[in-house]
N, C-alpha and C positions, 0 to 999 in steps of 0.2 A: 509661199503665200503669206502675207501679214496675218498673222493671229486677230489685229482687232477687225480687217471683215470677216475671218475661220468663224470670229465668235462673236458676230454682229447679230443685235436680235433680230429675229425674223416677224413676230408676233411681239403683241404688246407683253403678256406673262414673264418673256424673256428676258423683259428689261430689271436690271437690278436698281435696289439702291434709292426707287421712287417711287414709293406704292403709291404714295397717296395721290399725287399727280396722275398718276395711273387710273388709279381708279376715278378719278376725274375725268379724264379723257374716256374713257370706256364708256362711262352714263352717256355721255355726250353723244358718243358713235351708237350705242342702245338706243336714243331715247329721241337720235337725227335734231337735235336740240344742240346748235353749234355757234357760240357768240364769238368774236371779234378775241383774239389771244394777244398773249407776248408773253411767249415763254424766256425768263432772262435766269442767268444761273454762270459758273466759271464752265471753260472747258472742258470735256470731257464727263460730262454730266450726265447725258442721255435727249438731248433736248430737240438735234435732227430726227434720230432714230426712232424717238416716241412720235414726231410730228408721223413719218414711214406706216408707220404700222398701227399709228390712230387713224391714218387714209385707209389704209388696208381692211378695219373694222368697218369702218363708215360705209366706201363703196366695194366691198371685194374686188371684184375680176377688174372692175372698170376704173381702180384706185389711180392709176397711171396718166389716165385721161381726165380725169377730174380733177389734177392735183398739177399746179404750176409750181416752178421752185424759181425764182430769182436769187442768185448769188450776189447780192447787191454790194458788196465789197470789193467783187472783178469790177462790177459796172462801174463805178465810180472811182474805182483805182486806175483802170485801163481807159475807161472814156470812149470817148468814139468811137478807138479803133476796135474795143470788143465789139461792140455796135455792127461795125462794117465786117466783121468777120463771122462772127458765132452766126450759123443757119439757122437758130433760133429768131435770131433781129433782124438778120439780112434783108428778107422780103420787107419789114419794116420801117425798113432806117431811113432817116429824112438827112444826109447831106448838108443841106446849106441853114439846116437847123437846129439849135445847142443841144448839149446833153440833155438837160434837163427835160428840154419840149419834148426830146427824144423817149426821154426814160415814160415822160406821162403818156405821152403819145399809144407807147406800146403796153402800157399797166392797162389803158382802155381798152386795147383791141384785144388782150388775154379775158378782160372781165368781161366783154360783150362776147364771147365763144358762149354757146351754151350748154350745162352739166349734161352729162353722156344719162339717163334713167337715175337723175336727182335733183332736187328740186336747188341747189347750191354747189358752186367748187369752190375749191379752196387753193388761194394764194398764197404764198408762203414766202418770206423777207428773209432768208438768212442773214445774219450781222447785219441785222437794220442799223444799228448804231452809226453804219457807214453811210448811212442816207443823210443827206444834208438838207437843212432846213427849209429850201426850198422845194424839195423831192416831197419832204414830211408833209409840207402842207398841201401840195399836188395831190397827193395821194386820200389827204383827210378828204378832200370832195368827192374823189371817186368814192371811198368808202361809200357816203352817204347815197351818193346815186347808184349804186351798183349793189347795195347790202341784201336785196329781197335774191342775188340770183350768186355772190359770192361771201365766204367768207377771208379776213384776212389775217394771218399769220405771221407773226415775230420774232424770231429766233433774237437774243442777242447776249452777249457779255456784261453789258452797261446800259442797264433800264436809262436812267437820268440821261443817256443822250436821244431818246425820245418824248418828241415835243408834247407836252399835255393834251394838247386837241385829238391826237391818236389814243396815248394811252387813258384817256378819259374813257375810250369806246371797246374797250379791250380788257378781255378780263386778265388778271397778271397771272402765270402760271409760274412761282420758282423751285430753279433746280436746285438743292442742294449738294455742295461738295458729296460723292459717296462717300459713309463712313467706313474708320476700321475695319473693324469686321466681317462689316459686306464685302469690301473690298479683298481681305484676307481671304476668307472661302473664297468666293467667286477663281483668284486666282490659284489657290489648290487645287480647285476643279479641273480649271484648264492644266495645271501640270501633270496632274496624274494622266490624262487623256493625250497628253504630247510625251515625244522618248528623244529629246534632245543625245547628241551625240556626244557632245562636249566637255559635259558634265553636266551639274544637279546644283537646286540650288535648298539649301536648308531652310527650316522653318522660320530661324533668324534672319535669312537671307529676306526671304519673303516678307517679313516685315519690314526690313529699310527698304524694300522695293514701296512698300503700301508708305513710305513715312514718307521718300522722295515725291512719287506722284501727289502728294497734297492730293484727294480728294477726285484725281482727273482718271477717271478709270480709264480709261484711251491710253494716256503717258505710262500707267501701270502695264497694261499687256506687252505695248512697247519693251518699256524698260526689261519686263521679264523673258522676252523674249529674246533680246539681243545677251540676257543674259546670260540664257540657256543654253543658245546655242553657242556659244563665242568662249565659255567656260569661263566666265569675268565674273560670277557674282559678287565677289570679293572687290572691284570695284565700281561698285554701282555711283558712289561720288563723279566720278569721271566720267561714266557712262550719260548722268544723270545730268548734268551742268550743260543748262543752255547759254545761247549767247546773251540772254537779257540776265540771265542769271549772274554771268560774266560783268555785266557792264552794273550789278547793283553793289555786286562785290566791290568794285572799282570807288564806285560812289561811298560805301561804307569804308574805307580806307580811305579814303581821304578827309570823310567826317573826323575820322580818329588822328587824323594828322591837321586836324582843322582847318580844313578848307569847303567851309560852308558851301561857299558859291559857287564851287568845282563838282562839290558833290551834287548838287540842286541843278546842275547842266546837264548831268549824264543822267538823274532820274527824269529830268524832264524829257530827255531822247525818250526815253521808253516810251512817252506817250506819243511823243511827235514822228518819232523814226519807226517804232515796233507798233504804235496804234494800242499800247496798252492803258487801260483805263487805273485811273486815281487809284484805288484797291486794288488792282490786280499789281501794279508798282509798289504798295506797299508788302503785300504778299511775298515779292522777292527779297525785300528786305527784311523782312519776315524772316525767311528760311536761312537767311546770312546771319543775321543776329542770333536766333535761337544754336545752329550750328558753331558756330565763331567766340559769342559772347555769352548771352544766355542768361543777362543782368538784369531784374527785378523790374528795376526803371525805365528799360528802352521797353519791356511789355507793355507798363505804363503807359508810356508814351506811346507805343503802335496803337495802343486799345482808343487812346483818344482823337489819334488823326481819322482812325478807320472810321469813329462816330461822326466828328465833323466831315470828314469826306461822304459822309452819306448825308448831311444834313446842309451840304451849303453847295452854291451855282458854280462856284471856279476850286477845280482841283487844283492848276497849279498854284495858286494862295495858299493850300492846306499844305500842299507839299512841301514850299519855300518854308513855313511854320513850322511844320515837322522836322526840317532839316536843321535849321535855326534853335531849336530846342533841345537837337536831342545832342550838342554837338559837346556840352558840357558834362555827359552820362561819362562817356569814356574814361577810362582808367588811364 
């Protein structure tokens, strides 16, 4: 069994690493006083699992039935054909008319069901980020005719790819990376409570486990898990290197051999191919740089694309910029 369901919260308490959001959503479920959300934050946060078990608070036994989840990134990755298959949509589905009418079609007939002994349910967007702008604004109407009997829910990685007229109505909930320390305990706890056969891993071990996951308590159970069991802890680098990780590495070698526009094609996959946002592309280059080089100047420079990446409409502008400037750091 995967450690991160063994050790999935059950209850809100359980959740590490976000009090205060926590204790946000608690008043909320107290106090049945429940506005319009979007909770945005990196992976591995707590941001499904708190939505779980602030259902659970709100309506106990009947959490299930009042609480819709749309995976809005199958939807609009897969198109129709999830449409025509998931028994969710099936009864649904309209055939000889688009995604889109599809997709509003059926937001309606989920928001007109009505809450099971409450007076609202709650709909819930996972990776809204993947709704596209016509969905966005579909949905901004249901909002307004539907708000006395639902509320709406926004999971995402990249607040900025929802359109103002939603997030105007929504209160913004962010996750914070877990830090150190939480993250340290948290995963002593689980070790002592598991008897890996393979071997053990040290106290140092466990912190390049907390150094690799950046922040993603999820990647962290992971990681320590394959480590434990596999008797690898000694290569957590190898264990640890994804394929976008792979392809940022690529891009950073070739900056150092100067080839700006070679390197600015393979970070622009990540957004186009991997679906990673502006920040989270730099983030990889992040962990290359710091591991690899670890130069004064390219911190510099990440601290500043990270600012303009947060303050301007086109990522890849900031990123082409980033690339373009830093390609002179190199030794």
């Amino acid at each position: 069994m995967l450690w991160t369901e063994k050790y999935r919260p059950r209850s809100s308490p359980e959740i590490v690493g976000q009090d205060v959001i926590i204790r946000h959503l608690t008043s909320f479920a107290g106090s049945r006083t429940v506005p319009h959300l979007i909770l945005t934050g990196p992976h591995g946060t707590g941001k499904s699992v708190a939505i779980e078990c602030f259902a659970k608070d709100l309506y106990q036994e009947n959490w299930e039935q009042n609480t819709t989840v749309f995976q809005t990134s199958d939807i609009f990755q897969q198109g129709k054909a999830l449409l025509e298959q998931d028994e969710r949509y099936t009864h649904l589905y309209q055939k000889n008319q688009s995604l889109i009418t599809n997709f509003k079609y059926i937001i309606r007939w989920y928001a007109s069901l009505r809450p099971l002994d409450a007076e609202f349910k709650l709909l819930i967007f996972e990776d809204a980020h993947a709704l596209t702008r016509d969905a966005q604004q579909g949905l901004r109407r249901i909002m307004e005719q539907t708000s006395g009997t639902c509320r709406f829910i926004f999971t995402t990685t990249n607040q900025s790819a929802i359109i103002p007229a939603i997030s105007s109505r929504c209160l913004p909930l962010f996750f914070a990376p877990v830090d150190h320390d939480t993250m340290l305990q948290y995963l002593t706890k689980i070790k002592e409570q598991e008897k890996p056969g393979n071997g053990t891993c040290s106290a140092d071990d466990l912190d390049l486990i907390v150094q690799a996951a950046g922040g993603d308590l999820r990647q962290a159970i992971l990681l320590m898990q394959v480590a434990l069991t596999t008797g690898r802890c000694n290569e957590l680098n190898a264990i640890s290197q994804s394929e976008t990780a792979t392809i940022a590495t690529a891009a950073v070698n070739l900056l150092k051999g100067g080839d700006s526009r070679g390197a600015q094609r393979r970070l622009e996959s990540l957004m186009i191919d991997y679906g990673l946002s502006g920040s989270e592309v730099l983030f990889e280059i992040r962990a290359v740089l710091k591991r690899e080089y670890n130069h004064p100047a390219l911190a510099t420079a990440l601290a500043d694309a990270e600012f303009r990446m947060r303050h301007a409409n086109n990522e890849y502008v900031q990123l082409g910029a980033f690339t373009s400037g830093i390609q002179g750091i190199f030794p």
